[in-house]
C-alpha positions in Angstrom: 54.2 191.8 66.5 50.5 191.5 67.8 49.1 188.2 68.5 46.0 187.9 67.1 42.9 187.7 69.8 42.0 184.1 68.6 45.3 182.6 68.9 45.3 183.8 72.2 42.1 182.4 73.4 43.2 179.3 72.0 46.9 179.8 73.9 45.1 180.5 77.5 42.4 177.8 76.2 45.5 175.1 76.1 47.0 176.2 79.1 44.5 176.0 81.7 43.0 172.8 79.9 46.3 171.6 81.8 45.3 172.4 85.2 44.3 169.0 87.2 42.0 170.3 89.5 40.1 167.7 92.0 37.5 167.7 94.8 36.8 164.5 96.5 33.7 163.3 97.0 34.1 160.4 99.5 35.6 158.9 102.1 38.0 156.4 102.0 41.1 155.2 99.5 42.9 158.2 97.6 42.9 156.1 94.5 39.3 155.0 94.4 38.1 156.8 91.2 34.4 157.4 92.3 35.7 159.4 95.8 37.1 162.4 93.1 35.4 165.0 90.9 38.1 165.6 88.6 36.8 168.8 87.0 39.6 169.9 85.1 38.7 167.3 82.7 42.6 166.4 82.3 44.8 164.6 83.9 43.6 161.0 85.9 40.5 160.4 87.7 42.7 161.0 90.9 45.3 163.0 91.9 48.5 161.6 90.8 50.3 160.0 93.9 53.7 159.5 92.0 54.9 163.8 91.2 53.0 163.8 87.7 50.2 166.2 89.5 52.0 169.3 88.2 49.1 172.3 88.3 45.9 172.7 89.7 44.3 172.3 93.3 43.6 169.2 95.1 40.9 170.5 97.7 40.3 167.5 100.5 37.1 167.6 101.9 36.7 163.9 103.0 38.6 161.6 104.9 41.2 159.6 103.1 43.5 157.0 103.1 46.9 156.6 100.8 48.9 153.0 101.0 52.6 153.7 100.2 54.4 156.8 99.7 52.8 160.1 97.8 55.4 163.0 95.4 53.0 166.2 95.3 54.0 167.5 91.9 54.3 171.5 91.2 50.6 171.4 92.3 48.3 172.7 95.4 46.9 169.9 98.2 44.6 171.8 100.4 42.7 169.7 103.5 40.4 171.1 105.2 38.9 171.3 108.4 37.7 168.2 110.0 39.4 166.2 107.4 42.1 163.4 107.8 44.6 162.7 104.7 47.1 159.5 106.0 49.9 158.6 104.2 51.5 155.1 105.6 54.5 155.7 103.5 56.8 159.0 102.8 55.9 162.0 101.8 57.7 164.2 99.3 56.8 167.9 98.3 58.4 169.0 95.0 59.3 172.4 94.3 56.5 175.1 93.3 54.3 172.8 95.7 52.2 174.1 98.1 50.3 172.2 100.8 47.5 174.1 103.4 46.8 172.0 106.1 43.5 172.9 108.1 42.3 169.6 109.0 44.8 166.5 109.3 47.4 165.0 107.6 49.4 161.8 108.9 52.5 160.4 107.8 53.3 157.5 109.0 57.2 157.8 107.0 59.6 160.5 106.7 58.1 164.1 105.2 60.8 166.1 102.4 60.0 169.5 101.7 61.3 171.0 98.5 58.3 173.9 98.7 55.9 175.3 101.4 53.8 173.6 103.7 51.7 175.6 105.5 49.8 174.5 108.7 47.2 176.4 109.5 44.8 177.5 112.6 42.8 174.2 112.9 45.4 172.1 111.5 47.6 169.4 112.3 50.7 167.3 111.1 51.8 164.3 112.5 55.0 162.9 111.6 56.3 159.4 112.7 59.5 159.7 111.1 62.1 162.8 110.2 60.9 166.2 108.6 63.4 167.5 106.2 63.5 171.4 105.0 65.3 171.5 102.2 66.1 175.5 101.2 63.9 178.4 102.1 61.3 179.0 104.6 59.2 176.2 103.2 57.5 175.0 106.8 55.4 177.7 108.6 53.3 176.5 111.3 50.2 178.9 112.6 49.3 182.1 111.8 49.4 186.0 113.6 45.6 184.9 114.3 45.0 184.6 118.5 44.5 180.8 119.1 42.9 179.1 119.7 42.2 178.0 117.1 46.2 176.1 117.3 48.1 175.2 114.5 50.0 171.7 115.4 53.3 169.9 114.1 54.5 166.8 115.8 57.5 164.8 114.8 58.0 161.4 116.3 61.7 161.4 115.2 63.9 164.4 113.9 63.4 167.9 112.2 66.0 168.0 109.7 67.3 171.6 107.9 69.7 171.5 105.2 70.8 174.2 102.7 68.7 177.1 105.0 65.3 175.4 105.1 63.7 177.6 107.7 61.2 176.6 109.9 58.5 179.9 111.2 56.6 179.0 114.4 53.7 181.9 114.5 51.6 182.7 117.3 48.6 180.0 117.4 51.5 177.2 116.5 52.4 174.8 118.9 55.4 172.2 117.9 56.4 169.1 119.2 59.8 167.5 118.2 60.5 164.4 120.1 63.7 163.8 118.6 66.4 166.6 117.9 66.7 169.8 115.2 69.7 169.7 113.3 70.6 172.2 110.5 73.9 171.9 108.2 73.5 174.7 105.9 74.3 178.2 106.3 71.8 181.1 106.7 68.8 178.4 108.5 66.7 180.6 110.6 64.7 178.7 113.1 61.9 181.6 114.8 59.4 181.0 117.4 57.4 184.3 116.9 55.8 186.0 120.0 52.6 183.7 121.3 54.2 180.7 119.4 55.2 177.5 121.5 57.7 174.8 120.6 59.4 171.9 122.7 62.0 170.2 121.6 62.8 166.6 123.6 66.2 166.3 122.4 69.2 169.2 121.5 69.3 171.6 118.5 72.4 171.6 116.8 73.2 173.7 114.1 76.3 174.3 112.1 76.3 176.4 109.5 77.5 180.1 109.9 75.0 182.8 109.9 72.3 180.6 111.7 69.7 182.2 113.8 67.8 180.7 116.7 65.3 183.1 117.6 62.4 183.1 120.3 60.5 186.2 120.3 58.4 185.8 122.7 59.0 188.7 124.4 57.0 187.7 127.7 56.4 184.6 130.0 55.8 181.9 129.3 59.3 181.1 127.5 57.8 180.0 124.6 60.7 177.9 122.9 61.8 174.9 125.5 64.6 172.4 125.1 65.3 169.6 127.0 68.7 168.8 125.8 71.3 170.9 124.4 71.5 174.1 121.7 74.7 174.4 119.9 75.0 176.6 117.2 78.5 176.8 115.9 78.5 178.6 112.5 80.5 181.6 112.6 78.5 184.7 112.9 75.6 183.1 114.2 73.1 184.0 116.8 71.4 181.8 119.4 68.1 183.1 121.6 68.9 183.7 125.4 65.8 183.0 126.3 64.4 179.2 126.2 63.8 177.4 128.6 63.8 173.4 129.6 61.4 170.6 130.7 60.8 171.5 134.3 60.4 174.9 133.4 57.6 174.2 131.5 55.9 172.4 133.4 55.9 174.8 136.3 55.4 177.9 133.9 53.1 176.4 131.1 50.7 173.9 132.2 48.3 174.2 129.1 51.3 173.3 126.9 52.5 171.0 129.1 48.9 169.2 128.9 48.9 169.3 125.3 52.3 167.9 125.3 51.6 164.9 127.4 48.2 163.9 125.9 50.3 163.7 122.7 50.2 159.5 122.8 53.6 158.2 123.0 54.8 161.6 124.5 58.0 161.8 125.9 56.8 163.7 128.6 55.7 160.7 131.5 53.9 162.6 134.0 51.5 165.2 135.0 52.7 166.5 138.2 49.6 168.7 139.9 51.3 169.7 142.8 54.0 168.8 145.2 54.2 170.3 148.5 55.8 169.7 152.1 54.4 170.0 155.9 56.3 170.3 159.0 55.0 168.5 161.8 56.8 167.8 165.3 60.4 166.3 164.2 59.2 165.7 160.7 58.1 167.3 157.4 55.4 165.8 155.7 55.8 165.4 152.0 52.4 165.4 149.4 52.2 165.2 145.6 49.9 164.2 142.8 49.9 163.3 139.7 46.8 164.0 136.9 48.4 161.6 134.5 51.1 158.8 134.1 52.5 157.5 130.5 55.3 155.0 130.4 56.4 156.1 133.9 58.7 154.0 136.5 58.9 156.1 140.0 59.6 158.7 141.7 63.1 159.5 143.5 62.5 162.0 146.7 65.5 164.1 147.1 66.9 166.2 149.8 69.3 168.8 150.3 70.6 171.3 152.9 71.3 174.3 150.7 69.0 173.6 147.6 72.2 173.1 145.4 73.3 169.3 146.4 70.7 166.8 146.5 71.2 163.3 147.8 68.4 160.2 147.2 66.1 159.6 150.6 63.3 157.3 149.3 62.0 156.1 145.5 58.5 155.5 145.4 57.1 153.1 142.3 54.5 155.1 140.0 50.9 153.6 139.4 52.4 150.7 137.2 50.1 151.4 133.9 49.1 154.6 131.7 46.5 156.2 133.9 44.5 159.4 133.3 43.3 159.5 136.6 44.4 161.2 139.7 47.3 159.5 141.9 48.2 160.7 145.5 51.8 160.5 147.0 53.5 160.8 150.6 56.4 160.3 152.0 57.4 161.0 155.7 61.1 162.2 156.4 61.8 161.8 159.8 65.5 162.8 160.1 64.8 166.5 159.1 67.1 169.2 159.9 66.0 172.1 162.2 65.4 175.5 160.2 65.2 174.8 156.2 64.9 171.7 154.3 65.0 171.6 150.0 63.0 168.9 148.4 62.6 167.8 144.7 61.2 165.0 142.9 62.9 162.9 140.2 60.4 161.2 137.7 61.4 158.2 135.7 60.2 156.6 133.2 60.7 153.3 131.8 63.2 154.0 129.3 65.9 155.7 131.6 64.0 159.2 131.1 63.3 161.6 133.9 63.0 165.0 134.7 63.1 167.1 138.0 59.8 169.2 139.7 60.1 172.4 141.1 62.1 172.6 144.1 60.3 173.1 147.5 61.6 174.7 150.6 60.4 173.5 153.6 61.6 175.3 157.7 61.1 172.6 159.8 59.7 173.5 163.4 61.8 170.0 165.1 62.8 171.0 168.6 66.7 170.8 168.7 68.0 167.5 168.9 71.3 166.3 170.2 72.4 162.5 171.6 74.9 160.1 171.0 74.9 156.4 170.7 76.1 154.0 171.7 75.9 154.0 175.5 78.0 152.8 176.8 80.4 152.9 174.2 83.3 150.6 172.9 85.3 151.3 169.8 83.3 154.5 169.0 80.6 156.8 169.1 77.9 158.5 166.9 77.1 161.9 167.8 73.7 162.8 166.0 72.3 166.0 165.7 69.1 167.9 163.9 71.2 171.2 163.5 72.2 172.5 160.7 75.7 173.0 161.1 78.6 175.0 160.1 82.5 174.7 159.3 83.0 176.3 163.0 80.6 173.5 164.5 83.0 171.3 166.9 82.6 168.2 169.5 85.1 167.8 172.1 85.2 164.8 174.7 86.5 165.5 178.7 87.3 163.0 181.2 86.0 163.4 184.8 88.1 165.8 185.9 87.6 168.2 183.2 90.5 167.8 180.8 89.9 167.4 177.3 90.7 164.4 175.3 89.8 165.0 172.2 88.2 167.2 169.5 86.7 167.0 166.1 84.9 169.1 163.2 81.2 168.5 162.5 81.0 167.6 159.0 77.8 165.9 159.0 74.4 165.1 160.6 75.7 161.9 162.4 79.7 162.5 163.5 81.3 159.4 163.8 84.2 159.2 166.8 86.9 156.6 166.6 87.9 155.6 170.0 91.7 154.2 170.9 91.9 151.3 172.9 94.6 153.4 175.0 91.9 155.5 176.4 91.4 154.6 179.8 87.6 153.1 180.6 85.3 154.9 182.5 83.2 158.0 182.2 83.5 160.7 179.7 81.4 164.1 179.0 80.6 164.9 175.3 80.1 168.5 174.3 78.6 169.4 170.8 79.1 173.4 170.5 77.8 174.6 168.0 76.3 177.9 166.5 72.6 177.3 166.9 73.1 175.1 169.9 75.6 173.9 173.2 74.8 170.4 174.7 76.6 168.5 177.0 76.0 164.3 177.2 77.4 161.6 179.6 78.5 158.9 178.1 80.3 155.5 179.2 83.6 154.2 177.9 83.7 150.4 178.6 
């Protein structure tokens, strides 16, 4: 049966007199009537704040403020560029929802995505509480464009997937989750596409078979860092090789890093510009800098003989406040070892938080050095030594007529000799022999 032309007119006539479209005209509240056009002609003066705005286009072209929580119906919220929408409470986006982002949108409360939010080139989401992806890839964050311009998220707390909500990081998106990324349902895909960026402070865990954790940035920089832990535990389930962690970036992605940092409360406390070492006579000569400090304690020099196990030399105390400016560091260590020398620095913050620099290697030019002490000695004696040494390394004591009277392994810098009150007083020579160096000492048993 044909409809007849006038029924429908009067059918489309009924259905689009539904649509609740809005432009505001203002700055200021959301639910000031006089900041919104409504020129739909149904619907509120404003766009419903409580799920009832369930067609239409709300197109943001002012700053605004919303007290409380906002439910975006089945309907379109589009902010544009240059504009701020804050929300102090939650924010919930029911299904056939769809939000564009190209300005800014705050959220001061948890975000819970039933349909697609899209951050565009330009754009930027702050969360201060959990994100939740519930089903489908409902949170897509940049575009294939080159940045910039970037597309930003940042989540103060967690990013939450649950029944395969997938979250698509293109190429101008940068992501910053200070908490963890967690996913219970099967199927989530989590993708950093090639020129995409995305830190993650704590671990990703997921546990749901047939999860993927995918970085395909197929070039350095990584792309996809993660300073705790990735666990992915579903069966048949595929986990990127390559990520990296917080040191990593640092040293491989300083324009990340700075965006990272200048994030305020950013769980990254330092901006480390450079960190080097000198050697000079018996000593290297260590020199680093700092561009910014955030929440940050000290630093903790380390050192090590075969760059694999560090021990603590020094700590040095920070600036003391957040800083912006520049900050110069040195620290002399005197009792270098002759050939090379591995140095890192250990940055804390405040709260417990720290993360290593790069490590340095440093080949110290120290003349070979070999004594012992005391002199005369009593109940023992301290052989010291600049040398690296080796498992073969050995010093052995003779009286004055040439016959030995002891030996022992060197198994450190300073070798530490027990002497028995048996051993008859008087004079004694000590040999170190060792693979980079002989030296004989005359020493005093009193």
């Amino acid at each position: 049966m044909k409809i007849p032309f006038s029924i429908l007119f009067c059918l489309l006539a009924f259905h689009y007199s539904y649509s609740q479209n809005y432009t505001s005209l203002a700055n200021g509240s959301w639910t000031t009537t006089t900041n919104w056009n409504n020129s739909s002609g149904f619907g509120g003066a404003t766009p419903s704040l409580t799920g009832t705005h369930t067609s239409g286009t709300a197109i943001v072209n002012h700053n605004l403020a919303i007290t409380g929580n906002y439910v975006l119906g089945s309907a379109t919220l589009q902010i544009n560029a240059g504009k701020t929408v804050t929300v102090s409470g939650d924010f919930t986006v029911n299904g056939g929802a769809t939000v564009n982002v190209s300005g800014i949108l705050q959220i001061d409360g948890n975000v819970t995505l039933n349909s697609n939010l899209n951050i565009l080139p330009g754009g930027q989401v702050i969360v201060k509480g959990n994100i939740t992806v519930v089903s489908s890839n409902y949170l897509s964050i940049g575009t294939n464009v080159a940045p910039p311009a970037y597309a930003d998220l940042v989540v103060y707390q967690n990013l939450i997937s649950v029944t395969s909500g997938d979250v698509t990081v293109n190429r101008n998106g940068r992501v910053a989750i200070f908490g963890n990324i967690t996913a219970t349902g099967g199927g989530t895909l989590l993708t950093v596409n090639n020129g995409g960026q995305a830190y993650v402070n704590g671990n990703i865990n997921f546990s749901g078979g047939g999860s993927n954790i995918t970085n395909n940035n197929t070039t350095s920089p990584f792309g996809l860092y993660v300073n705790g832990t990735t666990t992915n535990s579903g069966g048949g389930s595929s986990t990127t090789s390559n990520q990296a962690d917080k040191a990593t970036l640092q040293s491989t992605n300083p324009t990340f890093f700075s965006w990272l940092h200048a994030i305020p409360q950013s769980p990254l406390p330092i901006q480390l510009l450079y960190f080097t070492g000198t050697p000079e006579d018996n000593e290297i000569h260590l020199s680093w800098a700092t561009a910014s400090e955030l929440n940050f304690d000290r630093f903790e020099i380390e050192h090590s003989l075969n760059g694999l196990d560090f021990i603590m030399l020094a700590k040095k105390s920070g600036a003391g406040y957040n800083t912006n400016e520049t900050h110069e560091y040195n620290y002399i260590h005197q009792s270098c070892v002759q050939g090379i020398n591995y140095y890192r620095l250990k940055s804390v913050d405040f709260d417990g938080q720290f993360e290593y620099s790069d490590v340095i290697a440093v080949e110290a030019d120290a003349h070979v050095s070999v004594s012992t002490f005391p002199n005369p000695a009593h109940d023992y004696l301290v052989v010291k030594t600049n040398v690296e040494f080796n498992s073969s390394d050995y010093i052995r004591m003779t009286d004055s007529y040439g016959s030995e009277v002891l030996r022992v392994q060197v198994s450190s810098l300073e070798t530490k000799i027990e002497l028995s009150d048996s051993m008859p007083r008087g004079i004694y020579y000590v040999q170190y022999k060792g693979t980079a160096t002989t030296k004989t000492m005359r020493v005093i048993i009193h």
